[in-house]
Structure formats: C-alpha cells, structure tokens
C-alpha positions as CSV (number, residue, x, y, z in Angstrom):
1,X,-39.0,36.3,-46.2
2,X,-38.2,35.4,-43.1
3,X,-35.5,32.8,-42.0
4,X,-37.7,29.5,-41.4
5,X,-38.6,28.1,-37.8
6,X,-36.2,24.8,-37.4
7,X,-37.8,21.7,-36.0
8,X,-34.4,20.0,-35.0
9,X,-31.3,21.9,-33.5
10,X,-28.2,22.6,-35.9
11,X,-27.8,19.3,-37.6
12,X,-24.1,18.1,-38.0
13,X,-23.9,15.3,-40.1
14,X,-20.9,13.8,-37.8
15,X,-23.7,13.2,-34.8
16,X,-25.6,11.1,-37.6
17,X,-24.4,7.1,-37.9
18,X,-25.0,6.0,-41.7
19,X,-24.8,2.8,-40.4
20,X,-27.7,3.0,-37.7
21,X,-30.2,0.3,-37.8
22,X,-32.1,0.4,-34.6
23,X,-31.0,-2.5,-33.3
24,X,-33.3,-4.3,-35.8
25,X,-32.9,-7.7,-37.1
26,X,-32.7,-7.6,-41.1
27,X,-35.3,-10.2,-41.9
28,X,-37.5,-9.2,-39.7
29,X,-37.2,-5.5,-40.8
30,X,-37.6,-6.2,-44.5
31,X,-40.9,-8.3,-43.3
32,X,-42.4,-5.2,-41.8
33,X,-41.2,-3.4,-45.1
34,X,-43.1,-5.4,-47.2
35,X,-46.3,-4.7,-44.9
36,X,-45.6,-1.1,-45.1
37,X,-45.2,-0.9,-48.9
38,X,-48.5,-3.1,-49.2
39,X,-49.7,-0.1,-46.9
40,X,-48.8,2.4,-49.4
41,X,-50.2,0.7,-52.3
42,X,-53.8,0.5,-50.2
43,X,-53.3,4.5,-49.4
44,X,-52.2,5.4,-53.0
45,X,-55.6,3.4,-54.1
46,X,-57.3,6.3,-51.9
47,X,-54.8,8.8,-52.9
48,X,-56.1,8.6,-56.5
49,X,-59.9,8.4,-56.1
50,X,-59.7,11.6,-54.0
51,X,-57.3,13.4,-56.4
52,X,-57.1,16.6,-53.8
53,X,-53.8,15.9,-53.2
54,X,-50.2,14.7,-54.1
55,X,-47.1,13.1,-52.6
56,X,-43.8,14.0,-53.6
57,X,-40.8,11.8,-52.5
58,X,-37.8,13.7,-52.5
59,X,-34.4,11.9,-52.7
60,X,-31.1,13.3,-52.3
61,X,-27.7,11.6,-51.4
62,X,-24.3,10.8,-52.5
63,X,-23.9,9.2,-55.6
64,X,-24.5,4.8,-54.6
65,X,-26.6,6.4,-51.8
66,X,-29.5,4.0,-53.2
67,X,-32.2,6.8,-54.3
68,X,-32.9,4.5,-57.6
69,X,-33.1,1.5,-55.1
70,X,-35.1,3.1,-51.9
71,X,-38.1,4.1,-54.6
72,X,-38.3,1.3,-56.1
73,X,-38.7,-0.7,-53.3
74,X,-41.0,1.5,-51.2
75,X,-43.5,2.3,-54.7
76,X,-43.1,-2.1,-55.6
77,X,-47.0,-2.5,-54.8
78,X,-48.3,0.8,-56.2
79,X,-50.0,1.0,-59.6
80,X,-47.4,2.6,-62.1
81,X,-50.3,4.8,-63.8
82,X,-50.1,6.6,-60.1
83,X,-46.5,7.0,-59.8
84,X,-44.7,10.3,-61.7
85,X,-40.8,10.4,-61.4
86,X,-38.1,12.7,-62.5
87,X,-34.8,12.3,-62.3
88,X,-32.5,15.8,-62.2
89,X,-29.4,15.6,-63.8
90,X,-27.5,18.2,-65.7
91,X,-30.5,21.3,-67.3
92,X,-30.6,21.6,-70.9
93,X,-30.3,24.8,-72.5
94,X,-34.2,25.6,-72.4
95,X,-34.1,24.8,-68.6
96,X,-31.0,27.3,-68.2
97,X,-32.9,29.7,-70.2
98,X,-35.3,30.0,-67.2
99,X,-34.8,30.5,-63.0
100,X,-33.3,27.4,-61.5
101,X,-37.1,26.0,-60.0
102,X,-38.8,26.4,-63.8
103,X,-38.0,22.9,-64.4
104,X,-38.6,21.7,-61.0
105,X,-42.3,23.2,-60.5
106,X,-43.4,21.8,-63.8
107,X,-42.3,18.2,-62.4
108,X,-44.4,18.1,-59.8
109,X,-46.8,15.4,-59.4
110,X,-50.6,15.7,-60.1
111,X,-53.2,15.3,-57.6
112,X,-54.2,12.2,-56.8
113,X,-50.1,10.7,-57.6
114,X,-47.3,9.9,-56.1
115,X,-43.9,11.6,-57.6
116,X,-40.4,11.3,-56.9
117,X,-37.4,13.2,-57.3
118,X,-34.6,11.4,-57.8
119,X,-32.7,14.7,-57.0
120,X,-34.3,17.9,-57.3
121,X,-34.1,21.5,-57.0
122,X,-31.6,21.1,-53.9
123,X,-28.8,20.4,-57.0
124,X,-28.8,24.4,-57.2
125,X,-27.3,24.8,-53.9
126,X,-25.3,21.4,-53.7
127,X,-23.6,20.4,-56.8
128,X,-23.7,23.9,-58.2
129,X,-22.1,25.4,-54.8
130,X,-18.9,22.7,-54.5
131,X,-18.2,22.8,-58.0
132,X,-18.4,26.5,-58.4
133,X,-21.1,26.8,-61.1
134,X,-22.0,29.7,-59.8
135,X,-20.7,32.1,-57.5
136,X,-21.7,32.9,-53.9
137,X,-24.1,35.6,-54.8
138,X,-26.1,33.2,-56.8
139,X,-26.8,30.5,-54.5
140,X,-27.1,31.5,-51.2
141,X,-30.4,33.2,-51.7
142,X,-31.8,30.1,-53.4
143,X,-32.1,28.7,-49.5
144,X,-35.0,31.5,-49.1
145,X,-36.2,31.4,-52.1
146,X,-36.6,27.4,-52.2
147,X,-38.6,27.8,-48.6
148,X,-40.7,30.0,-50.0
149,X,-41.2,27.4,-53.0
150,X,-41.7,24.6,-51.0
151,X,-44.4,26.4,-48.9
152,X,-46.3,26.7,-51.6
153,X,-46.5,23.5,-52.6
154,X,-47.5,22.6,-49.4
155,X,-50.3,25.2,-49.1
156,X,-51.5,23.6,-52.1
157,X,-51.9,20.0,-51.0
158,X,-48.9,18.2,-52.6
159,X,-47.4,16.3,-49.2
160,X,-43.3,16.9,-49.5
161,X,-41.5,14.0,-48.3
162,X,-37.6,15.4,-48.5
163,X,-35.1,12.4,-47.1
164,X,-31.3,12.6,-47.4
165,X,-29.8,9.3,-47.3
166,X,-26.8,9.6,-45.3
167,X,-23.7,7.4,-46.4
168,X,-20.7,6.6,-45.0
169,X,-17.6,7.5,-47.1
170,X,-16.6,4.2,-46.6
171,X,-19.8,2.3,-47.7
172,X,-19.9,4.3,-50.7
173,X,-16.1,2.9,-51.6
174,X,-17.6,-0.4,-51.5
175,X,-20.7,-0.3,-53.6
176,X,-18.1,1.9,-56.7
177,X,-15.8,-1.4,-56.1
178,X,-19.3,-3.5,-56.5
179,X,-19.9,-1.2,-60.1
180,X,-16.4,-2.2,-61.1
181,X,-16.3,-5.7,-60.2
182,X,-19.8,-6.5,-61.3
183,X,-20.5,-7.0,-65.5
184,X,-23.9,-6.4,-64.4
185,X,-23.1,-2.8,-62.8
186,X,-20.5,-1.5,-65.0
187,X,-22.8,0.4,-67.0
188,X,-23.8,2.2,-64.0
189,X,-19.9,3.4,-63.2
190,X,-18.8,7.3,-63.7
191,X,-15.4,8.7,-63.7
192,X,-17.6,11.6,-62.3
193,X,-18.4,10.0,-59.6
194,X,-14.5,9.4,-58.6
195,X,-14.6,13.4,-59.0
196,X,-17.7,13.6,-56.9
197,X,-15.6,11.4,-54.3
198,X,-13.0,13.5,-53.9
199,X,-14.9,16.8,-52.9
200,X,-16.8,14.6,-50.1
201,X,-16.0,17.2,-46.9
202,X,-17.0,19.9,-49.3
203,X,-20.2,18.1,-50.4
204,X,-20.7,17.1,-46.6
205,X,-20.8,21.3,-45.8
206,X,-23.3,21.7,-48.1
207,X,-25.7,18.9,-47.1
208,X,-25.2,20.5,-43.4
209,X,-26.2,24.0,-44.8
210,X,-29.0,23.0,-46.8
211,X,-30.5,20.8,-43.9
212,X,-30.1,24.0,-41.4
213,X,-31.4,26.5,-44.0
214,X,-34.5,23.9,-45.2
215,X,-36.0,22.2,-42.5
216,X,-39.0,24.1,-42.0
217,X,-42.1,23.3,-39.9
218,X,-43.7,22.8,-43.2
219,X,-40.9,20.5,-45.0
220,X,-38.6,19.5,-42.4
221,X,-35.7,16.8,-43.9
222,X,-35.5,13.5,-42.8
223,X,-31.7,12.4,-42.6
224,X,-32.0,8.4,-43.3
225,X,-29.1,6.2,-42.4
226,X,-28.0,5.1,-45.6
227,X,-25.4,2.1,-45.5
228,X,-27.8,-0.7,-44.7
229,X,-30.1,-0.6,-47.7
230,X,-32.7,-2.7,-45.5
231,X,-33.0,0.0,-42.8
232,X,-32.8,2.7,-45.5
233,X,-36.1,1.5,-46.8
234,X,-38.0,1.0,-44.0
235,X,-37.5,4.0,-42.5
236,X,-38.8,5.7,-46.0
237,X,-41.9,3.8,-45.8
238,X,-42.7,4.1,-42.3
239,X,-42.4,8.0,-43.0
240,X,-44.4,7.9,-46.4
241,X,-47.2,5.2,-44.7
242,X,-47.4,7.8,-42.0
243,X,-47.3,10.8,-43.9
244,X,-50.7,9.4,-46.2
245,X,-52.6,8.3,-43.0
246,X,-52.6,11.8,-41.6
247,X,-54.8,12.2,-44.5
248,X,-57.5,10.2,-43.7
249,X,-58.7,9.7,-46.8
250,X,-62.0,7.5,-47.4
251,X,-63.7,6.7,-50.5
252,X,-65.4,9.0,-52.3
253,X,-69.4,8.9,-53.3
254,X,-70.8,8.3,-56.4
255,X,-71.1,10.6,-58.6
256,X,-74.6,9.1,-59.9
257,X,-77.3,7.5,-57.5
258,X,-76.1,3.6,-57.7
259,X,-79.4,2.3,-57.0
260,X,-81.2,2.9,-60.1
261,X,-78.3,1.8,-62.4
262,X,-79.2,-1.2,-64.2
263,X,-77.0,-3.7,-65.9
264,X,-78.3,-5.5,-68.9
C-alpha cells in the first residue's frame, strides 16, 4: 500500500499547548457545548432513521486524559439504544488467538449508531511498542496495515472521528493526586498508571509516529487540547456536530402510503 497523503505537516507534539483554550471564556464555552450536544442528539435522531451509516468516536490519550469524561459529556442528550461503546484494555486469549484488528472490526458500530472507542486498535502500536510487547518487526507494519483498515471503514459509510487528547505531563500529576486524595476516585487509581508515567517521552514518540503515519485524507487525527476539560469537550462536539451535518440527512418516507391508514 502506499504511504498515505498527510493533511497537516510533521506534527510534533511540543508545537501543540494541552492547555490551549482559544481565548474562550469557560461559561460561555460550556453554554455553546450544551447547544452542540443537543445538536448531536437531533442528528443522531436522523442518524438512526436512515441507518446507512455510522459514527465512530475514537478516543485515545494518556491515562486521566478524560476519554471516559469527553464521551459522556458530548453523547449526554443522545438516546443510549443509539450509542455502542467499547473500551480496549488488555486482549484475552481468544482475541490474541487472532490478528491484532479481529477484535477491533467486530466492535464497530452498526448503521444508524454512534460508537466509541475508548482506546482502540492504535494500542498495537502505542502501548505494545513502549513496553516491548512485541518487537520492531511486529508493529511497524501495523501503521499500513491500520490505513488500509480504516479506509475501509470509511468506504463503507461508518464516519471515523479519531481525536487524541493531548495532556500536559503536568496536568496529568494533578488529576493522579485528585484519584488519591479523593474517596470518591480511589477506585479509579493504578499503580500502572505510575508505570505508564514514567515512560511519558517514550509514549510521547509514539503518539508523534502514529499521528504522522495515520492521518490520512480519509481519517486525519484531530489533536485536542486536553488540560481544560471544558475546551476538551467542545472541541469534540463541534467536530462530531460538523462531521453529521456533512451528511445531510432528512427523514426518510414511509414505508406504507400514510393516507389510507386508519386508527380505530
């Protein structure tokens, strides 16, 4: 296959501010959030009455980079029957018993719903790269082969929303101390994610690789700005409102002539 045409210039995460807000006032902001998610609920309404297509909202990010948080916000309107979510962690044994997207593909939202992936297939050339789960050889074609993947989707109407929500080191420090310090967050704490911590410039590479090799004309990456949680969610729902507008859906006909139904 070949290498895919970029829509942005080699992306270094150090030209990207996690703490970038626009300039925007907070209220405000959240305001216009709310009118957006409202937004998505009306287009999700249309979304399933058409059921030609799908849209997949895929979230990656540090661990406390708020991929829990950013969905539920931007989905809080939307009928839950319409929503399908998966969250990637660690494959089983069946799932290592097959190629690295079997368990991805079968995730993938029906027409007519919204998914999200809180994580996804880009764990096979993140986690599994810094951590050495597999060597060299392994994952460096899965950048191809994920393109190719991806492309497929697309050609088959699912819509492929792919945001990395960029943190600050710094911010993630806080919201750990927040899981500590909270009774109402311990639960959420992870030694692992003290381990995760420690390989940050390593994990940081990665991200850079896999937003150069993956951003294609058909699935570019949006990079989010991650340490204001308010600004991190409006800038997901402005791109998801957006994305399901360029649809121009409209309600389908009847599938029997109205007029000469009769209710008793």
């Amino acid at each position: 296959m070949k290498q895919p045409v970029k829509v942005v210039p080699p992306i270094r995460l150090k030209d990207f501010n996690p703490d970038f807000h626009d300039g925007l006032d907070k209220d405000a902001t959240r305001e216009k959030t709310t009118k957006l998610c409202q937004r998505i609920s009306e287009l999700q309404d249309l979304l399933y009455a058409n059921a030609r297509h799908a849209v997949l909202i895929l979230l990656q990010g540090m661990d406390t980079s708020g991929k829990d948080g950013a969905a539920k916000r931007v989905l809080e309107f939307v009928e839950p029957a319409g929503v399908e979510t998966a969250n990637f962690k660690s494959p089983s044994a069946e799932e290592l018993a097959h190629d690295f997207l079997w368990r991805v593909h079968r995730r993938v939202p029906r027409y007519g719903h919204i998914g999200v992936f809180n994580r996804s297939h880009y764990e096979d050339v993140l986690i599994v790269r810094v951590m050495k789960l597999q060597p060299e050889r392994v994952w460096r074609p899965r950048y191809d082969q994920i393109n190719a993947f991806e492309k497929h989707l697309v050609e088959n109407r699912v819509i492929l929303l792919k945001f990395f929500l960029h943190l600050s080191k710094a911010e993630q420090a806080e919201r750990l101390r927040a899981r500590l310090e909270d009774k109402r967050k311990n639960w959420k704490f992870e030694s692992a994610d003290l381990e995760m911590r420690k390989r940050w410039p390593q994990f940081m590479r990665a991200y850079e690789d896999t937003l150069n090799c993956c951003s294609t004309t058909w699935a570019p990456w949006h990079i989010v700005p991650a340490d204001r949680k308010w600004y991190r969610d409006y800038v997901i729902a402005r791109v998801v409102v957006g994305a399901m507008e360029k649809l121009k859906l409209k309600w389908p006909k009847p599938k029997v002539d109205l007029s000469k139904i009769k209710i008793v």
